[in-house]
C-alpha positions in Angstrom: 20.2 5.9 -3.2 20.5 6.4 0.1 17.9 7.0 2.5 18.0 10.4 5.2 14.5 11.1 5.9 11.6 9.0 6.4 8.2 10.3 7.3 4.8 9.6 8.1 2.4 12.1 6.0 -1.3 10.8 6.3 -3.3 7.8 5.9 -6.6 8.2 3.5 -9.7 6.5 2.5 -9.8 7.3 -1.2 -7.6 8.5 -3.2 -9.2 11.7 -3.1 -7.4 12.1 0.3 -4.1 11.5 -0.3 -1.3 13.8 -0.9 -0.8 16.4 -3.8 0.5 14.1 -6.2 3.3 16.2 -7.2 6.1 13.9 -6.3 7.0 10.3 -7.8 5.4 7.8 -5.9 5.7 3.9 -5.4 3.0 1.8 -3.9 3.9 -1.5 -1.6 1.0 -4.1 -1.9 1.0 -8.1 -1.2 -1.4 -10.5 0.6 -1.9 -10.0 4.3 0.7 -11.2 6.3 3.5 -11.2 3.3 5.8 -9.1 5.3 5.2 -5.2 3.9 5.6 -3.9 6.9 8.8 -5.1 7.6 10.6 -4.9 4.3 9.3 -0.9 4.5 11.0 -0.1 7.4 14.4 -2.0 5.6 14.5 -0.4 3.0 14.1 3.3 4.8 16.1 2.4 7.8 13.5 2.9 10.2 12.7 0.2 12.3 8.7 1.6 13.4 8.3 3.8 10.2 5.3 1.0 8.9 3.7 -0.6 11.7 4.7 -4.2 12.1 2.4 -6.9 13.5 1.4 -10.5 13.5 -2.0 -9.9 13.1 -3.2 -9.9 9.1 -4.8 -7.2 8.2 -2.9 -4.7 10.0 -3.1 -2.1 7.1 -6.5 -1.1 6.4 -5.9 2.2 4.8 -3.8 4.2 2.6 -0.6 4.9 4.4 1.9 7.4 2.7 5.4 8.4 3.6 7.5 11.0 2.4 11.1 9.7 1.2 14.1 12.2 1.5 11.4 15.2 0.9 11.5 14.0 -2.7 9.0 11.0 -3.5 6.5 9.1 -2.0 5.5 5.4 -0.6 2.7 4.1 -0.2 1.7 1.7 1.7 -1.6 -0.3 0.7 -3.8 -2.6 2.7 -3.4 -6.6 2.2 -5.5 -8.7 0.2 -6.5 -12.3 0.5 -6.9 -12.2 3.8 -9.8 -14.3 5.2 -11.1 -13.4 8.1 -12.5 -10.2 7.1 -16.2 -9.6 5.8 -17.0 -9.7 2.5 -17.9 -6.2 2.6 -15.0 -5.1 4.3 -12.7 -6.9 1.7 -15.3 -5.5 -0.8 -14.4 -1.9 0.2 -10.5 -2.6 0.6 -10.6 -3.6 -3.0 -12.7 -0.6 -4.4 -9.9 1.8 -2.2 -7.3 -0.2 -3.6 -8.5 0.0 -7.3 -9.2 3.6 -7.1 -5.9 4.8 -5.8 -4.1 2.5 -8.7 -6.3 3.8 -11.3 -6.3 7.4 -10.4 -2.9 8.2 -8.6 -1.5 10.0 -11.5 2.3 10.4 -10.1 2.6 6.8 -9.2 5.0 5.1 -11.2 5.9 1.8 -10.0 4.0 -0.7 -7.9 5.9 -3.5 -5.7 4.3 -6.6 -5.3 5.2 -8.5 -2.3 5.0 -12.7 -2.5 6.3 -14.7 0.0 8.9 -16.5 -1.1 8.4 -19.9 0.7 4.3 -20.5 -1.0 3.1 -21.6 -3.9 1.8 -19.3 -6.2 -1.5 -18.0 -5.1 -4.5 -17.0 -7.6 -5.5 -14.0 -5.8 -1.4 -12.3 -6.8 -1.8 -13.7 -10.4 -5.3 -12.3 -10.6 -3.9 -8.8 -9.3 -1.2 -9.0 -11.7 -3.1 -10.2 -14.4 -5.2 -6.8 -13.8 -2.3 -4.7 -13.5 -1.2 -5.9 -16.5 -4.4 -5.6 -19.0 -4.6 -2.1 -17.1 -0.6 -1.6 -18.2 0.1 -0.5 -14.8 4.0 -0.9 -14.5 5.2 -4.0 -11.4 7.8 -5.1 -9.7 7.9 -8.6 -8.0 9.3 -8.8 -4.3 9.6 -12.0 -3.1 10.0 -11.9 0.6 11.0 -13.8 3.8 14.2 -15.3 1.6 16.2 -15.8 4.7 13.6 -18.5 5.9 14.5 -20.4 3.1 17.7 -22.6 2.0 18.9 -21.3 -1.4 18.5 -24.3 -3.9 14.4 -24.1 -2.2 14.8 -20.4 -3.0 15.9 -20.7 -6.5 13.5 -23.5 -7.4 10.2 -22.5 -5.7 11.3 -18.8 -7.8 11.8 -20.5 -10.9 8.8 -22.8 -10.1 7.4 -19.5 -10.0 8.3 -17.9 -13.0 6.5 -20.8 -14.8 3.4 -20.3 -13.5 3.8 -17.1 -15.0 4.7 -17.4 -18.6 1.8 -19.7 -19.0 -0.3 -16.6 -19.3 2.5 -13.8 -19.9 4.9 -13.3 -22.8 7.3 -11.1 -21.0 8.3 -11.6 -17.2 8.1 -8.5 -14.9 11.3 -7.6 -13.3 11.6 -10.0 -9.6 14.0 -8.7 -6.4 14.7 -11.2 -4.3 14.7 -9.6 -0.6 14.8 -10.6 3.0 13.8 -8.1 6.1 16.6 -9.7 8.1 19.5 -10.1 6.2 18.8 -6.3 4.3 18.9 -8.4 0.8 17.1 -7.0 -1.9 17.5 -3.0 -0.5 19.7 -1.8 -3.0 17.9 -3.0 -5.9 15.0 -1.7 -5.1 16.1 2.1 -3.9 18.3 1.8 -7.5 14.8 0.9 -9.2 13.1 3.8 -7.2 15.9 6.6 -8.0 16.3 5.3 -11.9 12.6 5.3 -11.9 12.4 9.3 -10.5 14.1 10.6 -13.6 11.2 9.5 -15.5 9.3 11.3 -13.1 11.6 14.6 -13.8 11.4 13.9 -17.6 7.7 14.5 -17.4 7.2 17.5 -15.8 9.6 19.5 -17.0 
């Protein structure tokens, strides 16, 4: 797939305020500071499309784009960042929750790890909720380039572990770096293979 348009369309609250949900849609999730930002604007080619920062928490809505006037991103607010109030992480969560459980068109959701950490208990625990709610994932582990590739293979496979201790089947993983572009192809080949579900379904 290759990407020609990229555009902003809105940023919502709730779910209740985000676009008619009559295109296929992927959501882009991962703890503060993971790198979202960045890998969004790789994989559409534009370099301000999602805005970039060093700050956690940059995101603190629901930020949707429209993709070649044919499907949707969406851009979700980090999690597991600190330095937040409890309420305010409260209310990201409850936003969060209630755009995965009631975004009807949304059919795949990318979660964003960063490669170079050890696993973390707040990503299992979202995955572990994604799962039991049979919400359909994709792992992205990001920031590859920082890494040298035998650390890369092992802290993945250290990874995948950590995983089958509580999963019987591994969800599919992308290996991607902002930088270098790694990891674009696969995912825009998930994302169009994904749309002719999509098509199936309506028609």
């Amino acid at each position: 797939m290759q990407i020609k348009k990229a555009e902003f369309v809105i940023s919502s609250s709730t779910y209740e305020k985000c676009p008619k949900a009559n295109m296929p849609e992927y959501a882009f999730i991962g703890r503060s500071n993971v790198g979202k930002s960045s890998l969004i604007n790789m994989i559409t080619g534009e370099k301000k499309l999602a805005k970039t920062s060093s700050t956690p928490g940059k995101t603190q809505l629901i930020n949707h784009f429209i993709i070649n006037e044919s499907w949707y991103l969406a851009d979700l607010p980090g999690y597991g960042y600190a330095k937040i109030s409890k309420e305010m992480r409260a209310k990201w969560e409850k936003m969060i929750r209630g755009y995965l459980l009631h975004r009807e068109n949304l059919l795949n959701t990318f979660i964003l790890i960063d490669s170079r950490i050890e696993p973390q208990q707040s990503d299992l625990d979202f995955m572990e909720w994604l799962g039991t709610s049979r919400f359909p994932f994709v792992i992205v582990f990001t920031k590859c380039d920082k890494l040298k590739r035998g650390e890369l293979a092992s802290n993945v496979e250290h990874y995948k572990k950590v995983l089958k201790q509580g999963w019987d089947e591994l969800p599919q993983m992308i290996i991607s770096s902002a930088l270098d572009k790694n990891g674009k192809d696969e995912i825009l080949d998930f994302i169009e293979e994904t749309n002719k579900v999509f098509k199936v379904i309506e028609h």
